[in-house]
C-alpha positions as CSV (number, residue, x, y, z in Angstrom):
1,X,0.0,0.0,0.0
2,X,2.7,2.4,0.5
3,X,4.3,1.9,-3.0
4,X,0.9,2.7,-4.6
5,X,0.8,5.9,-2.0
6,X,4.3,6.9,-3.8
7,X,3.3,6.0,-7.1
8,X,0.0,7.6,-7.3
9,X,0.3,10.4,-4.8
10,X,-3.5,11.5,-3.1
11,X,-5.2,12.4,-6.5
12,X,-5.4,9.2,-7.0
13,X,-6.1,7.5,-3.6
14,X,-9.2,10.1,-3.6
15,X,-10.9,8.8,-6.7
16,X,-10.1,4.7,-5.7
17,X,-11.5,5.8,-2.3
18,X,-15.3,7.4,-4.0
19,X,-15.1,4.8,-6.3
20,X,-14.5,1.8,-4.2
21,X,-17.1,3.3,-1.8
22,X,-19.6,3.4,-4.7
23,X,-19.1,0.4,-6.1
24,X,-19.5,-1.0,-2.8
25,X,-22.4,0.7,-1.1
26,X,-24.1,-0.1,-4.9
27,X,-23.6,-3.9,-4.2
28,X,-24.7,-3.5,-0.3
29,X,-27.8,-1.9,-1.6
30,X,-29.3,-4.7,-4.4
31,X,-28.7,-6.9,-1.1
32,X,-30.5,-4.9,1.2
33,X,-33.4,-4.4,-1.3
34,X,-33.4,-7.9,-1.6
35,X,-33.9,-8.3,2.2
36,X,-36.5,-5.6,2.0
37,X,-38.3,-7.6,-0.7
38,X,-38.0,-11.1,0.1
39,X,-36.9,-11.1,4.3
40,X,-33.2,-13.0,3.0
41,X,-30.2,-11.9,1.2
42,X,-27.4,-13.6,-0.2
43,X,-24.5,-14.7,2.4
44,X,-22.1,-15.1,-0.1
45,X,-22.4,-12.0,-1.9
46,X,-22.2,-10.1,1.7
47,X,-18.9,-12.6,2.8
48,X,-17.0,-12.0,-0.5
49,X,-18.1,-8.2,-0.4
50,X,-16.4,-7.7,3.1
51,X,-13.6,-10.5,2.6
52,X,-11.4,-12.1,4.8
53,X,-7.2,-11.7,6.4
54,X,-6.5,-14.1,3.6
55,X,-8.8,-12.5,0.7
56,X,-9.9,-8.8,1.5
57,X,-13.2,-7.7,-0.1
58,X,-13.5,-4.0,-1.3
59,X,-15.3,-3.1,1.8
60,X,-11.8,-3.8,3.4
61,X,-9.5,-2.7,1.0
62,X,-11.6,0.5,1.6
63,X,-11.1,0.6,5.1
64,X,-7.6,-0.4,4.3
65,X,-7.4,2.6,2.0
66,X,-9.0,5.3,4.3
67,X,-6.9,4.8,7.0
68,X,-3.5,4.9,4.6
69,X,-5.0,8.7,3.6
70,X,-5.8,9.7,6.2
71,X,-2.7,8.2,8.3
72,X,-0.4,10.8,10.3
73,X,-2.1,13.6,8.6
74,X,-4.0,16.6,10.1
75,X,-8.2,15.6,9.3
76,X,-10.1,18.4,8.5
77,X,-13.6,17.4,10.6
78,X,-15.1,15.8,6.8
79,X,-12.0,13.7,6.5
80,X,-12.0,12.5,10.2
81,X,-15.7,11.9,10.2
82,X,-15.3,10.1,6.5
83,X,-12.5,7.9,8.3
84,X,-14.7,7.1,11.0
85,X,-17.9,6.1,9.0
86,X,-16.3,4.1,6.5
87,X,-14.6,2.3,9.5
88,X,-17.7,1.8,11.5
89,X,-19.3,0.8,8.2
90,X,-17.2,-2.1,8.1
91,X,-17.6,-3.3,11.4
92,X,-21.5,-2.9,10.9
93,X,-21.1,-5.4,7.7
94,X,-19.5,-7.9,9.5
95,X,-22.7,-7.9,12.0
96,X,-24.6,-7.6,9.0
97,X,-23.1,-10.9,7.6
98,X,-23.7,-12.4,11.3
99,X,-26.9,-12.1,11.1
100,X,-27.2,-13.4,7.8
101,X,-25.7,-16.2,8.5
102,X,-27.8,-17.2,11.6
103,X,-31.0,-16.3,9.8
104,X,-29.8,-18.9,6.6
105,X,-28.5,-21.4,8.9
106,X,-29.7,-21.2,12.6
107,X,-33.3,-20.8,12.5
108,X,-33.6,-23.6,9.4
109,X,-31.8,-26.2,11.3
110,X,-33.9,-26.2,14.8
111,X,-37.1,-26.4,12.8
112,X,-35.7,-29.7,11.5
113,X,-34.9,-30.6,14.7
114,X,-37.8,-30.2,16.0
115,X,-39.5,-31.9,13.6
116,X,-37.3,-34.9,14.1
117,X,-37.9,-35.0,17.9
118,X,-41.3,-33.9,18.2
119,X,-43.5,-36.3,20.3
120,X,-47.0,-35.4,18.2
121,X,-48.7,-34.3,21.0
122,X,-48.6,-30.7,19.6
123,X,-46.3,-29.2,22.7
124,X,-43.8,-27.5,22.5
125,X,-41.0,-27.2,25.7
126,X,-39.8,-24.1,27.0
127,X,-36.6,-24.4,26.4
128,X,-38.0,-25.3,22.7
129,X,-39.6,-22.2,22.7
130,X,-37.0,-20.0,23.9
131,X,-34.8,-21.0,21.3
132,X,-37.6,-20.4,18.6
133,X,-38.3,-16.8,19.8
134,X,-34.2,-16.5,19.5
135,X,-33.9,-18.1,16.0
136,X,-36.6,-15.6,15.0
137,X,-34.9,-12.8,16.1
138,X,-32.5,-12.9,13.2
139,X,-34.4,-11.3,10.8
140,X,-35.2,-8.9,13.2
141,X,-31.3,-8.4,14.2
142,X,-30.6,-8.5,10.4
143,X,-33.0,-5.6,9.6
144,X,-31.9,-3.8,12.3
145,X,-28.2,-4.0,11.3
146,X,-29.2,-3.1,7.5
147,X,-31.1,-0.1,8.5
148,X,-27.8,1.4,10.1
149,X,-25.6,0.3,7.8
150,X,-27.7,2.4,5.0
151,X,-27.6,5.1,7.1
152,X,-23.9,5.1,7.4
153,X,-23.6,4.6,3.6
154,X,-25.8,7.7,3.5
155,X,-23.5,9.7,5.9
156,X,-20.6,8.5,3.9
157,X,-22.1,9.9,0.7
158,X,-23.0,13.3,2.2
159,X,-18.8,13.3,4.2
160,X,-18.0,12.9,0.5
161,X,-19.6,15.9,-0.6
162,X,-17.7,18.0,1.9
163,X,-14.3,15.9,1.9
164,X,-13.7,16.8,-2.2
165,X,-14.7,20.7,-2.0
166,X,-12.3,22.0,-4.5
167,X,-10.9,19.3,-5.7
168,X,-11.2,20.8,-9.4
169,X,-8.0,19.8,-10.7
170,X,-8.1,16.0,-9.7
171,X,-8.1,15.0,-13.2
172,X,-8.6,11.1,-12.1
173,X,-11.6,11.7,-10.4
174,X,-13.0,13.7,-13.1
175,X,-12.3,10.7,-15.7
176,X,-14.6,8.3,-13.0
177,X,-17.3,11.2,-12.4
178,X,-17.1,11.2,-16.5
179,X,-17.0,7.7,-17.2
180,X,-19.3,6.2,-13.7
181,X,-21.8,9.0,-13.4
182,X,-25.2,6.4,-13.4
183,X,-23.0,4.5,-10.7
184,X,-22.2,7.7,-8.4
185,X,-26.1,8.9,-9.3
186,X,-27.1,5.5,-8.2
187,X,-25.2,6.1,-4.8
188,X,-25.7,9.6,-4.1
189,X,-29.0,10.1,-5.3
190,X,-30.2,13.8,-5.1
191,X,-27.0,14.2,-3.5
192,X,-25.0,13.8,-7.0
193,X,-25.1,17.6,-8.0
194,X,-24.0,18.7,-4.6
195,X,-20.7,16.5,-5.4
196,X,-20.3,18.4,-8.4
197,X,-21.1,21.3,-6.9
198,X,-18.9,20.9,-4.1
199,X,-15.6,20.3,-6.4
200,X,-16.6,22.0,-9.2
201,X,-18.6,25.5,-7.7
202,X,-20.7,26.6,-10.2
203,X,-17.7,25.6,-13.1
204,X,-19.4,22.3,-13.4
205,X,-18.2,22.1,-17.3
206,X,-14.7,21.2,-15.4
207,X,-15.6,17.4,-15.0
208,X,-15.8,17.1,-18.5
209,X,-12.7,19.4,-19.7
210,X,-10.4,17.4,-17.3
211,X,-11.7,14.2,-18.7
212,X,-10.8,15.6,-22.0
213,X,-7.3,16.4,-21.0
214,X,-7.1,13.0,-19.2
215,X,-8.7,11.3,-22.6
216,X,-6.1,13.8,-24.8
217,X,-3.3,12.2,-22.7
218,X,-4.1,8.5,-23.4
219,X,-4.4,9.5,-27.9
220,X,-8.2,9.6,-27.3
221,X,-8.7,12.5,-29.4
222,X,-12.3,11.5,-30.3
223,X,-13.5,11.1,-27.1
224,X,-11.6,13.5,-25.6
225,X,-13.3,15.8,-28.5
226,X,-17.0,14.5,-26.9
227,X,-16.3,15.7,-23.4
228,X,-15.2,19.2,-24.8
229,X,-18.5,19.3,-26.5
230,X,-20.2,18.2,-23.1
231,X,-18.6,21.0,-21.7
232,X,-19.3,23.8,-24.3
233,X,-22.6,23.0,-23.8
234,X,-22.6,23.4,-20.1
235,X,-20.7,27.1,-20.3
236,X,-20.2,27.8,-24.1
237,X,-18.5,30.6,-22.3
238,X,-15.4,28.3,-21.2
239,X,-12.4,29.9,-23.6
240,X,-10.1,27.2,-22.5
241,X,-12.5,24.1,-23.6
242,X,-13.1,26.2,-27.2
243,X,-9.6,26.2,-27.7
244,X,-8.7,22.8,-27.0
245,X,-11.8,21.6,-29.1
246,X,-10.5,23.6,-32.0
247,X,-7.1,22.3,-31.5
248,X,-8.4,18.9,-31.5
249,X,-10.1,19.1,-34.9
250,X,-7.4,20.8,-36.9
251,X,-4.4,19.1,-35.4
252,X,-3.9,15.1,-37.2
């Protein structure tokens, strides 16, 4: 991690950070719907999401990543609070996979034992039925821990806004706002114009003329040409993005 941190420099651990998050919280979402539509979710998906010592997840190479940034550094108050949500929404995961796994595994396994071991007089023990009233409190445990982990993903998306204020010349996080924006509008939500708004101030035209210089960079002169246009269209007011266009289209 500390050779990618000298290779890359922050730029670049900014955009892995809001797109790992996205990708991420995007993934925890279709499985919390899931939950909210049929009562279950898929184990699996959670387990490899979150990831183990042996095979991190993204949800722990994000962790991972958070606390290289922000390590020895001083936070402002939106990068502390960032560092602390994405932690803590780790941590909630892992209770969310918990809870997962009793509800697919637990609850399942005493009704068959019951079954097995029932005397057919219709009774049930109390000890039987104090394990029952546990087993069903998975779901319940479950849905708890969803609800808080949505809300941390929700805090984290809002941190985000305020963590990348003015961060207008980060060229590779323009190329992902460019190139992901139905990802990050799946994410943020209404909350997707106050990112832009929050690097770009009222300059929004920027995502797209850094994504052209970032495109120009790699020989992508075509699509670099597109974004220009995206821009112009924005502010047709933007001298700079005119310029380049017009350098674009005369120069072979």
């Amino acid at each position: 991690m500390t050779e990618l941190f000298a290779k890359y420099g922050d730029s670049r651990l900014r955009r892995d950070l809001l797109r790992d998050f996205c990708l991420t919280a995007h993934c925890l979402e279709e499985q919390f719907a899931r939950f909210d539509a049929s009562g279950s979710l898929s184990f699996t998906i959670i387990a490899e999401t979150i990831g183990n010592d042996c095979n991190k997840g993204l949800l722990w190479h994000i962790k991972d990543s958070s606390g290289l940034l922000f390590k020895n550094k001083t936070l402002s108050a939106a990068a502390g609070q960032l560092d602390w949500t994405i932690g803590y929404l780790f941590h909630e995961c892992l209770q969310v996979m918990e809870a997962a796994y009793q509800l697919r595994h637990y609850g399942p396994k005493l009704a068959v034992l019951c079954r097995l071991h029932s005397t057919g007089a219709g009774k049930v023990s109390g000890i039987e039925q104090s394990l029952h009233e546990m087993a069903e409190q998975s779901g319940a445990n479950l849905g708890h821990h969803i609800a808080r982990a949505r809300a941390l993903i929700s805090a984290a998306t809002g941190l985000f806004c305020r963590y990348l204020a003015g961060e207008s010349a980060n060229r590779p996080l323009a190329r992902f706002i460019h190139d992901r924006e139905k990802l990050l509008r799946d994410v943020f939500g209404v909350r997707f114009e106050t990112l832009l708004q929050s690097i770009y101030g009222q300059n929004t035209e920027l995502v797209f003329l850094e994504s052209a210089l970032s495109l120009a960079e790699l020989g992508r002169r075509d699509k670099a040409a597109l974004a220009l246009r995206k821009a112009l269209e924005i502010n047709p007011h933007n001298a700079e993005c005119a310029r380049l266009l017009e350098s674009m289209l005369v120069t072979p």
